[in-house]
C-alpha positions as CSV (number, residue, x, y, z in Angstrom):
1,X,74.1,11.4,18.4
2,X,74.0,14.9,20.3
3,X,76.4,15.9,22.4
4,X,73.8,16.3,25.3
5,X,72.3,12.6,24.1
6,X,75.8,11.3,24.3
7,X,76.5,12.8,27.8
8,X,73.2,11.5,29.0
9,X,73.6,7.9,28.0
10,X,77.4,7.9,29.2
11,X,76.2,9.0,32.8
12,X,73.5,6.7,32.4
13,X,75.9,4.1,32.0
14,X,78.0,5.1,35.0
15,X,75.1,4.9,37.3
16,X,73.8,1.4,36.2
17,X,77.9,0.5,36.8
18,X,77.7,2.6,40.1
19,X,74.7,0.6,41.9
20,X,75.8,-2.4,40.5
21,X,79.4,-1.7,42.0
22,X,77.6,-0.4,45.4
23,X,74.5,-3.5,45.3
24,X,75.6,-6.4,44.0
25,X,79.3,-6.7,42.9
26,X,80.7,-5.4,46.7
27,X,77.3,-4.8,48.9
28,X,77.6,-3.0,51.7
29,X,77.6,-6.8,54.4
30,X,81.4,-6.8,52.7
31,X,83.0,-4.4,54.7
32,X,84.8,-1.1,54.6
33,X,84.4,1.3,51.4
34,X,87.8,0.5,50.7
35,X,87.3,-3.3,51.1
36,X,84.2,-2.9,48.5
37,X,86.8,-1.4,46.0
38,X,89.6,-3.9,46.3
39,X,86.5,-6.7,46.2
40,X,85.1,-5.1,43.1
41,X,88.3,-4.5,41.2
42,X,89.3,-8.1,41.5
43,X,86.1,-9.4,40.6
44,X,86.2,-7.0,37.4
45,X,89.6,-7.2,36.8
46,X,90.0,-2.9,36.5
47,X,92.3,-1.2,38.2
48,X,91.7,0.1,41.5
49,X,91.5,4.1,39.9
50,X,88.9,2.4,37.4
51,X,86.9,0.8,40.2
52,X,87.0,4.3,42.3
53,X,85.7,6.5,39.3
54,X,83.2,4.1,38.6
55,X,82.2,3.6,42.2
56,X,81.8,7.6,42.9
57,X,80.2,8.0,39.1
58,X,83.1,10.1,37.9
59,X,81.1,12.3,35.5
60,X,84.6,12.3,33.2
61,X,84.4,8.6,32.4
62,X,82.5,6.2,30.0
63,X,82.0,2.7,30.2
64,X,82.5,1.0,27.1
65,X,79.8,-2.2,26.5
66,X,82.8,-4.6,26.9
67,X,82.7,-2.9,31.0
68,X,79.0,-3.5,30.7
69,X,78.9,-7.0,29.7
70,X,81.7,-8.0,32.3
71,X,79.2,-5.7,35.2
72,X,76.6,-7.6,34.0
73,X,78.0,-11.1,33.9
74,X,79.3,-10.8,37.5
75,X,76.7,-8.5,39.0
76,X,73.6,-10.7,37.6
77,X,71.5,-7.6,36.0
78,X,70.8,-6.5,32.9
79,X,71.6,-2.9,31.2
80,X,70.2,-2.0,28.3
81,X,68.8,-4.8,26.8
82,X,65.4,-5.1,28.8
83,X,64.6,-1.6,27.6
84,X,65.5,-2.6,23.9
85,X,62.9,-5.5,24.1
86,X,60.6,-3.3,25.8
87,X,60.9,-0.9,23.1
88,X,61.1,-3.4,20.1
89,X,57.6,-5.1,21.7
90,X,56.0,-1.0,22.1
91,X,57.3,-0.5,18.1
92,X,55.5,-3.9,17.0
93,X,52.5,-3.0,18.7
94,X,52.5,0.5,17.4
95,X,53.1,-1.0,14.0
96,X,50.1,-3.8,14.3
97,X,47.8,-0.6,15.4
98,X,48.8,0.9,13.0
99,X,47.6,-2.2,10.3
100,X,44.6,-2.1,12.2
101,X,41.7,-0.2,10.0
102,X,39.0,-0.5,13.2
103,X,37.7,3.2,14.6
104,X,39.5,2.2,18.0
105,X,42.9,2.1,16.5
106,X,43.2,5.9,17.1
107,X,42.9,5.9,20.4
108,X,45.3,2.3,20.8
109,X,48.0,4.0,18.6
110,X,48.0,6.8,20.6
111,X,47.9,5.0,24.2
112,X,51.0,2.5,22.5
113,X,52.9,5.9,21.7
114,X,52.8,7.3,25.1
115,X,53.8,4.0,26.6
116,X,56.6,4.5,24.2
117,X,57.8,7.2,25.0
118,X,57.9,6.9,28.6
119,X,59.7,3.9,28.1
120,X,62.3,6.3,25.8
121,X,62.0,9.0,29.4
122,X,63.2,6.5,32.0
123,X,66.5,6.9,34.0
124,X,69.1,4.1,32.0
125,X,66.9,3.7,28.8
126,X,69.7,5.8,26.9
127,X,68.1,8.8,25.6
């Protein structure tokens, strides 16, 4: 992966941490900023620095998919994997249309590859 790939998916990351931090691990009817932090670091378990970088999407940090996984178990939503299915469905598609000898397949593959690739352009989909 590419530096600039690598960057993009790593912010990506933070962000999906960030609102589910801001929306759904410490919402706003919590309190105080810093109550939100102290909430969300014992839920998570991270230090309070950890919580802070991740709450203010400190460009310099990366959340590993163990961070993820505990995000998502607590917070409820899903990262990443909703865009792999997505994608995996789009590729099977593609790859029927593809099988498909009709004069119409043309135009299906090339409707199925722009759905594609939007789904690759979206904020979060790690591109």
């Amino acid at each position: 992966m590419s530096e600039k790939a690598s960057e993009k998916s790593k912010m990506s990351s933070v962000e999906f941490v960030q609102t589910a931090l801001r929306d759904h691990i410490a919402p706003p009817s919590t309190g105080s900023v810093k109550a939100r932090l102290r909430l969300a670091a014992r839920a998570l378990g991270w230090s309070q620095n950890r919580v802070k970088d991740a709450w203010y999407a400190d460009p310099r940090i990366s959340i590993s998919a163990d961070e993820i996984r505990k995000v998502e178990e607590i917070s409820g939503l899903r990262y990443g994997r909703q865009e792999l299915q997505e994608i995996d469905h789009l590729i099977g598609r593609a790859g029927a249309l593809l099988n498909n000898a009709g004069a119409d397949s043309n135009s299906a593959l090339v409707v199925a590859l722009r759905a594609l690739i939007g789904a690759l352009d979206r904020p979060g989909a790690g591109t």
